[in-house]
N, C-alpha and C positions, 0 to 999 in steps of 0.2 A: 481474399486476394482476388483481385478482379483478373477475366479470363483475358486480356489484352494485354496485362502486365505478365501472366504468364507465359503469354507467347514467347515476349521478347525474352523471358529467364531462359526458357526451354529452348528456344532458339539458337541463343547466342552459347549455352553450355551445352548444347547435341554432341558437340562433337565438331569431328570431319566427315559426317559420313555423307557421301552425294547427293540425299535427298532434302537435304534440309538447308544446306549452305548457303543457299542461294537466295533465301528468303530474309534477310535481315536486312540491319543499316551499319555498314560501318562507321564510327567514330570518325572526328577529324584526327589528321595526322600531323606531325612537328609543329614548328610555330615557336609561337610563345607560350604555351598551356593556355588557360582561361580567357589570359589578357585578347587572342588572338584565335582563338577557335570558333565566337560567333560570326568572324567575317570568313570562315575557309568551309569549304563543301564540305560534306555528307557523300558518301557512295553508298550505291543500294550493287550487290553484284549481279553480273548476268543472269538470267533464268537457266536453269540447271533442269537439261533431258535424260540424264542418265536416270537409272530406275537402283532399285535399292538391290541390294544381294540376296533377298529372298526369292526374286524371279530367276532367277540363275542355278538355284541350290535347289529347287521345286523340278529342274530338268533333270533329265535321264535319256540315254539314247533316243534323243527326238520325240520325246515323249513330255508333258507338261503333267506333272500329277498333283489336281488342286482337292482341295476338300474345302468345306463351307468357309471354315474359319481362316484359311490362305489366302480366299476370294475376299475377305473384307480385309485383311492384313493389307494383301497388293492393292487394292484401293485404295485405303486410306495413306499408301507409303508412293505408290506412282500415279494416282490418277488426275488429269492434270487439272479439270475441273476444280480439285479442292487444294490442288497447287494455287491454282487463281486466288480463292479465297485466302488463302494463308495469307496475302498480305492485305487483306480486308482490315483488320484491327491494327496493321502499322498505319496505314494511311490514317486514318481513324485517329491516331494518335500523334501525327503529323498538324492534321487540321486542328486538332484540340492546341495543340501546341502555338498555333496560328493564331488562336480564340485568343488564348492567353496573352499574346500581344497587342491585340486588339484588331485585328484581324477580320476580315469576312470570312464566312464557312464556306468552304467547297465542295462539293457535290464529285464527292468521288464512291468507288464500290463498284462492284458488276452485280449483275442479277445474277440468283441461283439458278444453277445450267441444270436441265431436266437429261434424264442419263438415257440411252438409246433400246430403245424399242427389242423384242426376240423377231427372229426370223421369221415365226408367223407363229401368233400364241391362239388362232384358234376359237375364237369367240371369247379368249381369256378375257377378264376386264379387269385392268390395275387400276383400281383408285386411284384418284389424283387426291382424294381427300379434302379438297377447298384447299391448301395450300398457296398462299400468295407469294412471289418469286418474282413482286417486281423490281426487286432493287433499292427499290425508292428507301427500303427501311433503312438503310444505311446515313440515308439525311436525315431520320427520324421528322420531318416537318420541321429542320433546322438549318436545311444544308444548301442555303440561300447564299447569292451571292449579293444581288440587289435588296438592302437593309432598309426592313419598314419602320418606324419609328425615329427618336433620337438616334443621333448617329453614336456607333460605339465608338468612345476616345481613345489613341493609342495608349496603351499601356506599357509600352517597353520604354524607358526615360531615355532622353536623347543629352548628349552634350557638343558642344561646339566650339569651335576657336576662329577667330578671325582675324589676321592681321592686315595690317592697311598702311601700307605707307604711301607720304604725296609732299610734291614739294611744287609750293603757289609762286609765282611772281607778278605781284602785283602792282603797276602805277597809282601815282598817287597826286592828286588833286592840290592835299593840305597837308603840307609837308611840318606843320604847327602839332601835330595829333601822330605821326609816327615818325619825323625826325628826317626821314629819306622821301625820294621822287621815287623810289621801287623798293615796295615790301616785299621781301621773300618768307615765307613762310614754308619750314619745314617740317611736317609733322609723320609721329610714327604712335598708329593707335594698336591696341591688344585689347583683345575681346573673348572672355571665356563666357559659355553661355550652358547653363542646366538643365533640363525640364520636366517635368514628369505630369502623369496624370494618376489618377485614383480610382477607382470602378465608383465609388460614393459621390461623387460629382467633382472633384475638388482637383485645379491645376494651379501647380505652384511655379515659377520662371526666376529661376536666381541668374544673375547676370554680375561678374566685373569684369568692368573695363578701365582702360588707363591709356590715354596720351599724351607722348614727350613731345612738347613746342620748341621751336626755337627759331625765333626773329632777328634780322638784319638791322634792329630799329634800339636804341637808346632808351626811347620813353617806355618801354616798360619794367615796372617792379621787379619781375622776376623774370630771369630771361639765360640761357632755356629754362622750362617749367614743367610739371610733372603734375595733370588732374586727374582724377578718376574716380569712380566710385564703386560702391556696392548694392546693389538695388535687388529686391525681391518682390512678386509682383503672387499674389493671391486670387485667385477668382474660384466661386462655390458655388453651382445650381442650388436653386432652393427648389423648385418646381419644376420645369422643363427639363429631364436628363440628369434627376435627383438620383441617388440611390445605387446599389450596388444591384438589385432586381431588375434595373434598364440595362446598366452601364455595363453588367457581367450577365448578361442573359447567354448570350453566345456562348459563353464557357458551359453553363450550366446544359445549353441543347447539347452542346458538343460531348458532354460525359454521358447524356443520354444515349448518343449516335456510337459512342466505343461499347452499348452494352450493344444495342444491334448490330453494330458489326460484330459480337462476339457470337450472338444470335443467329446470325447468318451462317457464320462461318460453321454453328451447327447442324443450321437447316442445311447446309451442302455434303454435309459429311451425310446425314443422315438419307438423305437422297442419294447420293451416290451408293451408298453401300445399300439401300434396299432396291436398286438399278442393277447394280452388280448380282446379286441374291436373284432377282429374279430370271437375268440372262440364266446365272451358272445352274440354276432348277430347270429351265430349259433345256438348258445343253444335256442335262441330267436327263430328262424324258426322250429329249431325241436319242440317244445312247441308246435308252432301252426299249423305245421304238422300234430303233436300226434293229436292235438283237429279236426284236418280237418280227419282224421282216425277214432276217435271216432263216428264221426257222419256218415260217410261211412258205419262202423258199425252196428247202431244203423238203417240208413237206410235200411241195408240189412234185416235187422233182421224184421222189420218190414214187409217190402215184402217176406221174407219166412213163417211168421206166417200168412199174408194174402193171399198169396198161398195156405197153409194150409188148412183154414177155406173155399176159395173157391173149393179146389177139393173136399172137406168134401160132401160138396153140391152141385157137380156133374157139375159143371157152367166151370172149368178150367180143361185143361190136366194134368196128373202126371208129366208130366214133366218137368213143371214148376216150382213144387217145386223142383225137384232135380234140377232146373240149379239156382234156388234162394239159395238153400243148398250151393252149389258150388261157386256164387258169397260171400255167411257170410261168408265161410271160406277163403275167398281171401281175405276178408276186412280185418277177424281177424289175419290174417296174417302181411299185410301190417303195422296194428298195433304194432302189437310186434317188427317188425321191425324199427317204429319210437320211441316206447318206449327204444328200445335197443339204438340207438343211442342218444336217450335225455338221459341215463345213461350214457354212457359213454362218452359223452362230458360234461356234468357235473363232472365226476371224471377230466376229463383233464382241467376244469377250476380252480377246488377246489386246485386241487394239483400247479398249477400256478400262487393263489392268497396268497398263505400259505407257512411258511418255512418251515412246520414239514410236507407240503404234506398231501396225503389221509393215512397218517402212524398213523395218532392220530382217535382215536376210535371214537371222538364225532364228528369231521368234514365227515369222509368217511361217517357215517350214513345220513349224514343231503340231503337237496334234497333243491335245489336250483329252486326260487321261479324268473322269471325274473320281473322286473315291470315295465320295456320300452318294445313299440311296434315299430319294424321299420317302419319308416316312411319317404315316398318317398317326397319328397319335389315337390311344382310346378311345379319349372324351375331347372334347374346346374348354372353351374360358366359359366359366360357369359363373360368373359375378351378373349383376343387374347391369342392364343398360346405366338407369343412375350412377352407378358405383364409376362406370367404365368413363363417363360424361365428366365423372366429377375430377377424375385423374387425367383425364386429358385436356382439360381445361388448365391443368395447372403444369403440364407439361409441354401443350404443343405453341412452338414454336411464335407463329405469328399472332397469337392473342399475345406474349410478350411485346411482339414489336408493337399490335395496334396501341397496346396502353403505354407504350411508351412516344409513340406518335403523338397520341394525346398531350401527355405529359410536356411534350416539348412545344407542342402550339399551344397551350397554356402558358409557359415561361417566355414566348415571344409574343405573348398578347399581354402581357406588365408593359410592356417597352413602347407596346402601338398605342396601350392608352396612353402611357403617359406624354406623347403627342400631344392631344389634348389639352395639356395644360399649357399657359402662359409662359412665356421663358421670365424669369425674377434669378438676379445674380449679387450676389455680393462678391464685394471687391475690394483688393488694399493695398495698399505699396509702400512700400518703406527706402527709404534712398540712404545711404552713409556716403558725405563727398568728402573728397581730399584735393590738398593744393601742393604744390612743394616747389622750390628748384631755387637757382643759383640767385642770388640778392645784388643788384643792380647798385653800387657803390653812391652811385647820385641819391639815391631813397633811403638810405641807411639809419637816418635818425629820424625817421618818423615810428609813431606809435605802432605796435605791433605787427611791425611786416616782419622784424629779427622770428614771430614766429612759424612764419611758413617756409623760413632759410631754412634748407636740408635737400636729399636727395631722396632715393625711392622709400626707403624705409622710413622716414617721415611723411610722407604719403598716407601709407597702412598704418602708422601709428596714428595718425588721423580719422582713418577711416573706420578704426577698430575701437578708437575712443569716442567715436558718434559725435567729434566738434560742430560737424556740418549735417544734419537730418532732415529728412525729406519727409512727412506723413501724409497720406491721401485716401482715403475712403469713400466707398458710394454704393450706390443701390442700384442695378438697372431694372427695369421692366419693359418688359416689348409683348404686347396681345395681339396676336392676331384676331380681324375682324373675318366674322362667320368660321372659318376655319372645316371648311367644306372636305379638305383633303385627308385629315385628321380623321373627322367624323366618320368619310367612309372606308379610310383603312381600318377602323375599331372594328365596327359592324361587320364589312365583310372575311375580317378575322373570326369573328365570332360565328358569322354563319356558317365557314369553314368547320371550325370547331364540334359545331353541333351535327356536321356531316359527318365527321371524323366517327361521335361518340354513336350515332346509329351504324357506323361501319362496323364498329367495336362493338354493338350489339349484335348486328348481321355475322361477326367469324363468330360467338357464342353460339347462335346461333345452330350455323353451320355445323361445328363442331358435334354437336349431338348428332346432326345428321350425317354427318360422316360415320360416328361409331355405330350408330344404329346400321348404318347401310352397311360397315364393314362384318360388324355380327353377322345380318343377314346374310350376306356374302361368303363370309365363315362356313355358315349354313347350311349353305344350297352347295359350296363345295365337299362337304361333306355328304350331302346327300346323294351327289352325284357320281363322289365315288365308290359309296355301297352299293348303289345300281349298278356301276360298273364292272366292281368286282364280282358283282353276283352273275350280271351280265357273262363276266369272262366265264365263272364257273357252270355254267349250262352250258354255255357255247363248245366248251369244252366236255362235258357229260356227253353232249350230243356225238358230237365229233366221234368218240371213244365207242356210242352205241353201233351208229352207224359202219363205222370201221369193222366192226363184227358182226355186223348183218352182212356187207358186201362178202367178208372172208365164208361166209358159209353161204352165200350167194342168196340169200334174202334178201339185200341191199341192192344199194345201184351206184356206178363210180360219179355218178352226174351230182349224187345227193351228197356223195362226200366234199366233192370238190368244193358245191357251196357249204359245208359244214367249216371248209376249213376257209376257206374266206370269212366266211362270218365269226371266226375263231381269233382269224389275226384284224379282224377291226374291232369286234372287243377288246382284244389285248391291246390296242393302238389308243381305243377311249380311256383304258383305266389309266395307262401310261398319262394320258390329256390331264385325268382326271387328278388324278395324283397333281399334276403341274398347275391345275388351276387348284388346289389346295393350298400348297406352298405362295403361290400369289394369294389368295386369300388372307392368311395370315400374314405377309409381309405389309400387306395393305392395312388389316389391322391394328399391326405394330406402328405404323406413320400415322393411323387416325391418332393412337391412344400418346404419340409423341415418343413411345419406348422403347424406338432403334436402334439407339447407343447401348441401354439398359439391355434389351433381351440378347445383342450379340458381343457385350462383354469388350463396349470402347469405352477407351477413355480419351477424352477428353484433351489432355495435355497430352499421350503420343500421340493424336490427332493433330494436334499444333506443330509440334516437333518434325510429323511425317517421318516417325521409325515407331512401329509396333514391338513390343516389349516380347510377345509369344513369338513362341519359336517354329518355325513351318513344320507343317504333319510329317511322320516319317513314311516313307516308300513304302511299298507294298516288298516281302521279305524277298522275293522272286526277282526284285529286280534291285536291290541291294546287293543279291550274290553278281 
């Protein structure tokens, strides 16, 4: 089942619940059912701000308590980014729908929106991984408005009617030939008319028509009268605009363009929530930043107050406590400056989990509470580079769209060559006529006129009996001389082409170089953070030596002070360190394609916009 068709299932059976409402097409309404539903609108309903009831059920006394898996739930349920894309594969299916009538393609879709930055990561470095976001894949190299080649014929059959009434008065010259000095002439003509076209080159024109005469004049046979006929009219490219691979190319780019809108609408999902993942890791280090500040703090303060009390009592120099004074106000510092930034990446997460943003009174107030600690795992991914290359080649994202880009400027290069060829048509037509109406008593006994005495239904029984047949057939041919314009829409189709397929070589390419870089990356964040932590572990042995040299007056308060500075920017780096971990491997996961895969989306409630998991439970302390 194609991922397009299951939007609309998923979509249309969600439910009522406010995140998803808004994304569909309604039906037409009254009428006549079928007869009357292709002339009456479509509504698509308003765009829908409210956010889903999980952002709501996650608070507590002004407090927002998220964990990892909350963080891509509220993504994938309010963010609006992938609200946009949700109607990536209606459109998609709109313009196919367009194909199908014979239609131009239109060039609809947004680009994938790159998700916001942390408040300051630090010399972190998130892969972008080559990832291409520009949109364009949504046309797949099909989503032209201006058609090269044969033109595509309309495909939806038309029918017509036309009535015509007119009444002549005419003088008259030779009154020997119509009996009167002013012929009137009243006529009333009907005209239904059919048509249709065939993707294989082939238009057919059925046509009847009938009109009632009726003369002021003697000399004619019949009078009023009643002709009409039945005519069908055939014509078949043989060469020029042959074929269902010219004539249905735009349908077939257009089913190419519904998988990459479906493609897209993955590549957003999966951006976003590894956007998301990397703020909430952030917010996550700044937490424990802040708490690694507070106790900096809290140390200082204590060594100034014990400064204090020993110069009191004549045991230390004065100026000890001015450099202890000068260390509190460094720490206090430092704090405010991790405080500052735990706000305001908490505003850039809140505004990124929500549609209405930090614009609604009761979310800007709230103060987001994390309940994951990152966590450095044993070991990494232990597969080959190859191994890592081979899976992500078959996973990521835009090597689909490039081959399907391909794929679709191939299907519109059938259509440019066959330009090229001569237009050759065969053609036919076939006529059934009829005569009828009222028998002029003066002509009554001549030979066979008793058989066109009748009214309408003699007519059609004439015309159904083929009394009167019309046959005509022919051949046309029309060559264009040089045909210069042809030739260079082929070629420079095809040089396209071959840019395309070295592009397509260029993200394979790339792709290795991504997983390779994001290994390495892996790598050095792991390395970075056993330095760290070892770093913090001496910094801290030291600290603890010192503190017991000063207590028994070996030491000096000067040396502690830097002990403990150097204490709390160790603990400040492992906190970094840890943070550029979790970006490491989120970066990883977007080289190898396994965003979805390692946090456990699916897919179709990505479509829907309502995740199936239930929000983490409260911490028990604040359940009471």
């Amino acid at each position: 089942m194609k991922l397009s068709f299951r939007l609309c299932t998923a979509v249309l059976l969600a439910g009522s619940a406010a995140a998803q409402t808004a994304v569909r097409i309604d039906p037409q309404k009254g009428g006549l059912g079928w007869f009357t539903h292709p002339y009456q609108v479509r509504t698509v309903p308003p765009i829908n701000l409210a956010n889903t009831t999980r952002l709501e059920s996650l608070e507590r006394a002004g407090n927002l308590y998220l964990a990892a898996q909350d963080v891509v739930a509220l993504a994938i349920e309010n963010n609006i980014d992938v609200e946009v894309q949700r109607y990536g594969p209606l459109l998609a299916r709109e313009v196919l729908l367009r194909a199908k009538a014979g239609g131009a393609l239109r060039d609809v879709g947004m680009a994938v929106a790159q998700g916001p930055q942390s408040v300051s990561l630090q010399g972190v470095s998130v892969a972008n991984v080559g990832i291409t976001t520009s949109g364009g894949g949504v046309t797949s190299g099909g989503g032209i408005v201006t058609q090269l080649g044969p033109p595509i014929p309309v495909l939806d059959p038309s029918f017509s009617v036309l009535t015509y009434f007119q009444h002549l008065t005419s003088p008259q010259s030779n009154t020997i030939l119509t009996g009167t000095t002013a012929l009137v002439v009243d006529t009333r003509t009907y005209q239904y008319q059919y048509s249709q076209n065939w993707s294989f080159g082939l238009t057919a024109l059925a046509t009847y028509s009938s009109t009632h005469t009726s003369l002021n004049s003697q000399e004619y046979t019949l009078n009023p009268f009643v002709s009409g006929d039945m005519d069908l009219q055939l014509t078949q490219n043989l060469l020029y605009g042959f074929g269902a691979a010219v004539n249905a190319r735009n349908i077939r780019v257009q089913k190419n363009n519904l998988k990459v809108s479906d493609l897209q609408f993955k590549q957003q999902v999966m951006t976003t929530v590894a956007a998301a993942l990397n703020l909430y890791w952030d917010l996550v280090s700044f937490v424990e930043d802040e708490k690694a500040r507070e106790k900096e703090v809290q140390a200082a303060q204590q060594l100034y107050d014990d400064n204090k009390k020993q110069v009191d009592i004549g045991t230390l120099a004065e100026i000890e406590v001015t450099r202890a004074e000068s260390q509190l106000y460094t720490a206090k510092q430092d704090l405010i400056v991790s405080q500052t930034n735990r706000a305001q990446q908490e505003t850039l997460l809140k505004n990124y989990l929500s549609r209405s943003g930090v614009t609604s009174p009761e979310l800007a107030e709230v103060h987001i509470i994390p309940l994951d600690h990152i966590v450095v795992p044993p070991q990494d991914e232990s597969r080959s580079v190859d191994a890592l290359t081979a899976d992500a080649l078959n996973n990521r994202v835009e090597i689909a769209q490039s081959r399907l880009n391909l794929e679709s400027k191939q299907l519109n290069l059938v259509g440019i060559k066959n330009s090229l060829k001569p237009t050759l048509q065969l053609f036919a037509e076939l006529t059934n006529n009829g005569l009828a109406g009222s028998l002029n008593p003066l002509f009554a006994g001549e030979p066979g006129v008793n058989y066109l005495a009748g009214g309408y239904g003699n007519l059609l029984a004439e015309i159904a009996r083929r009394n009167f047949p019309n046959y005509s057939a022919g051949i046309s041919f029309s060559i264009p001389l040089r045909n210069r314009a042809a030739q260079s829409d082929y070629v420079t189709s095809l040089l396209d082409i071959r840019q395309t397929e070295l592009g397509l070589r260029k993200n394979i390419n790339q792709v290795r170089v991504d997983v390779q870089n994001a290994v390495i990356g892996l790598q050095q964040a792991r390395a970075r953070y056993d330095a760290a932590v070892k770093a913090r572990v001496l910094a801290q042995q030291t600290l603890d030596a010192d503190q017991k040299k000063l207590a028994l007056g070996a030491g000096t308060a000067f040396q502690v002070i830097q002990d403990q500075r150097d204490l709390a920017n160790s603990q400040s780096s492992e906190v970094q360190s840890m943070a550029n971990y979790s970006h490491a491997h989120i970066a990883l996961d977007q080289a190898l394609g396994d965003t979805l895969e390692v946090n456990r989306i699916s897919l179709n409630e990505a479509l829907a916009g309502r995740v199936s998991a239930a929000p983490s439970p409260l911490p028990a302390e604040d359940q009471r």
